[in-house]
Residue, then its C-alpha position, 0 to 999 in steps of 0.5 A: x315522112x320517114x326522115x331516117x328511110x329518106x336520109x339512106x336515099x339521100x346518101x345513096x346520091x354522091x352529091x346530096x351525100x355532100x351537101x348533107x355533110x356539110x349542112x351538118x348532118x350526120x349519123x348522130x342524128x339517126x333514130x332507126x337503130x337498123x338503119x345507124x349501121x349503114x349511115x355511120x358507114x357512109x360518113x366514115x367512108x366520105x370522111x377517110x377516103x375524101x369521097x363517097x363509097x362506089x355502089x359496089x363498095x356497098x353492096x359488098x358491106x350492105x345487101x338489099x339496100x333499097x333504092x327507091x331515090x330521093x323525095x324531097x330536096x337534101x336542105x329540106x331534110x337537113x332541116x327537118x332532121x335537125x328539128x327532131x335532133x334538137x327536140x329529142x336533147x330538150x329534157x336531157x339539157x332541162x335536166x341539166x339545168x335544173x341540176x344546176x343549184x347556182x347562177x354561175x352553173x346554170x350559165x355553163x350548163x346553158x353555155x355548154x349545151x347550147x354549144x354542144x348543140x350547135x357542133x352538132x348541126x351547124x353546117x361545115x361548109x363556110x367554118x374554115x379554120x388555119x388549120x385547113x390550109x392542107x385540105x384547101x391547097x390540094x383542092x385547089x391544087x387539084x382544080x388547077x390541074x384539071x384542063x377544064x376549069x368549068x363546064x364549057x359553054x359550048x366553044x373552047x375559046x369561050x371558055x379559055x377566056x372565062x375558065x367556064x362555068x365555076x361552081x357556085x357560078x351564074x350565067x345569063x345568054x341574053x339576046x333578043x328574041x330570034x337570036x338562037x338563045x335556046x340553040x346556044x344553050x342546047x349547044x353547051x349542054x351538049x358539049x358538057x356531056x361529051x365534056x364529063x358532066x351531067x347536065x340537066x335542062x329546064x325546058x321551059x318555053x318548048x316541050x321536052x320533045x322540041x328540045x330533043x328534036x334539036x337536040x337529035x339534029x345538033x348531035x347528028x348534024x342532020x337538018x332541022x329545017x328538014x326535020x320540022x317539015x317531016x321530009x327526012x330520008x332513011x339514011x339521015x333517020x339512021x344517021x341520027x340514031x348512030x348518033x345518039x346511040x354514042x351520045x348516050x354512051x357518054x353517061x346521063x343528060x337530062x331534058x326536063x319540062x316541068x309542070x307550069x306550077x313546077x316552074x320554080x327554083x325550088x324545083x330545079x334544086x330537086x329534080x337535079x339533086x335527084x339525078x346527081x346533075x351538075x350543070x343546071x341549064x334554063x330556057x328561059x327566065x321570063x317562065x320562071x315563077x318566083x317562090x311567092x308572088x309581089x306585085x311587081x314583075x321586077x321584084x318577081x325577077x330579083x327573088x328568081x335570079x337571087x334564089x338561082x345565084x343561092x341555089x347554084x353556090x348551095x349546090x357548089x355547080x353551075x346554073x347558065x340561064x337565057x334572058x332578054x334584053x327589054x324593048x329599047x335594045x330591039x331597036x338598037x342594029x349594034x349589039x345593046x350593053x348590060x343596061x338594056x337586059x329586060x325584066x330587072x337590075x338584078x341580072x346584071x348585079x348577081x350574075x358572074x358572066x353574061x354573055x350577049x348574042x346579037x346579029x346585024x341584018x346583013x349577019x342575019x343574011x350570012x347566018x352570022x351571030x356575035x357571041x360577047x362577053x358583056x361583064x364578067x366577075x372573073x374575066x375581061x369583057x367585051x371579047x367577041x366571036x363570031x358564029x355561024x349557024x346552019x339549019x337547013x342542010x346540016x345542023x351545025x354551029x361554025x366557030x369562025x374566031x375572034x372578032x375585034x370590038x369597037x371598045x377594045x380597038 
């Protein structure tokens, strides 16, 4: 791999500019003497504007720049490109060392250019000093004015209650099966479109073309039931494509069904820092294939939602994931707590917010579903809402408000 030619695709991606910046990369690390120039450019745009330049900016500095796109995951090229930055400072710090006649100038030398090193590759994410306090108030500052604090979850209610999905945050919609959990996520993906963000979901139990399918339905509000059994009438078919014509007016959303040896974490932070997603959504986690097998399920399930809390606070975005609860919760009318999540303790340990959906037989009747805040790190539990969902006429989710829970009575 040409490691320079991949760091130009690297940074042509806005996010992947900033995750390589503050992993430590930087032009000094450059070998192609043809390619230094754009490079250097780059970082001092990011570093004096606070932001990296437009694709007009630098076509007006650099002509025929390709953009053939990323081929591998930013952290992997940062590593790989620190590798040859240390390898190439080898003989110059052997030199030194071997210039130095006592013991007293071997140790500095050594000191010296290990630090030297080390300022030159060590990541900037998690140094801050006192003398940031400027820079972090008026981010913070900056965060606090946008009226939105995270990516929606798909009901304004929701999210006043939890600020929405942070970044660095991770959310599981967990329920037992035939509880609408992939609708509830489409729906969120939809809404954080029409929100600003792009999002990317990881179908993992339907194809990509079954996910469209609702998704068709959710944006127009044409009905699924009707869809499924192919028994839609022109207009509605007209209906969808005005629809999705102002969808995709809003910008890029991603529906991605990976390879069954595609199904790892690992992935997810490629494709998406490929795309420039900031919402990472995935259906669901009981197809999600550790990064190296155990022997034991649970401790498969542990590396899985412990590599997605790590990926989503590397990639300073969201990840919302869909769960279930284990078999004695399927035996329970009221709506299970935390305890009874299937698969591993570790969902209920790692996870900033899980949110709970569960219906009764009689709310089954009335299409009814209860949407629970079942633990939150940064906001109160036990808050419910109900929601009504329609499939058969019209495609369409109803937000009937709040409903008080036994716990807080």
């Amino acid at each position: 791999m040409d490691l320079d030619n991949e760091l130009v695709q690297q940074i042509l991606v806005p996010n992947n500019l900033i995750e390589l910046k503050n992993a430590g990369v930087g032009p000094h690390m450059v070998r192609d003497t043809n390619l230094k120039p754009f490079v250097q450019y780059v970082f001092d745009y990011l570093s004096n504007y606070g932001k990296p330049p437009s694709d007009s900016e630098i076509e007006y500095e650099f002509e025929n720049i390709p953009r053939n796109g990323p081929s591998v995951d930013p952290h992997f090229l940062a590593d790989k490109l620190k590798e040859r930055f240390i390898r190439s400072r080898h003989k110059a710090i052997l030199n030194d060392l071997a210039d130095a006649d006592q013991p007293e100038e071997f140790i500095d030398a050594l000191i010296s250019n290990a630090h030297g090193i080390w300022s030159q590759i060590s990541s900037k994410r998690h140094i801050l000093t006192s003398e940031d306090y400027k820079e972090i108030i008026q981010e913070f500052k900056d965060y606090a004015e946008n009226s939105q604090q995270g990516a929606t979850y798909g009901f304004k209610d929701v999210d006043e209650h939890t600020g929405g999905a942070g970044p660095g945050h991770l959310t599981f919609f967990v329920a037992r099966p035939k509880r609408f959990k992939s609708w509830f996520l489409l729906n969120a993906f939809i809404e954080q479109r029409r929100q600003g963000f792009t999002p990317i979901l990881f179908t993992l139990e339907l194809t990509e073309k079954d996910m469209y399918k609702r998704l068709m339905c959710l944006v127009s509000g044409v009905s699924y039931s009707r869809m499924v059994k192919n028994a839609l009438m022109p207009s509605e078919w007209k209906q969808i494509e005005t629809a999705m014509a102002e969808f995709n007016e809003l910008g890029p959303a991603y529906i991605v069904h990976p390879g069954f040896e595609d199904r790892k974490v690992s992935n997810f932070v490629l494709e998406s820092s490929k795309v420039g997603a900031d919402v990472v959504l995935v259906d669901q986690l009981s197809f999600v294939h550790p990064e190296k097998e155990s022997g034991r399920s649970d401790e498969n399930t542990k590396s899985i939602v412990h590599a997605m809390k790590v990926a989503a606070t590397k990639q300073e975005i969201p990840y919302i994931c869909v769960c279930q609860f284990n078999r004695e919760a399927a035996q329970l009318e009221d709506l299970a707590g935390a305890d009874k999540i299937g698969l591993s303790r570790a969902i209920e340990e790692t996870a900033d917010l899980l949110i709970a959906l569960h219906r009764s037989e009689d709310e089954a009747d009335l299409n009814m579903v209860r949407m629970r805040i079942l633990e939150g790190r940064y906001c109160k539990s036990n808050a419910m809402w109900g929601i009504k969902i329609n499939l058969q006429n019209k495609t369409q989710f109803n937000f009937n408000g709040p409903i008080v829970s036994r716990a807080s009575e």
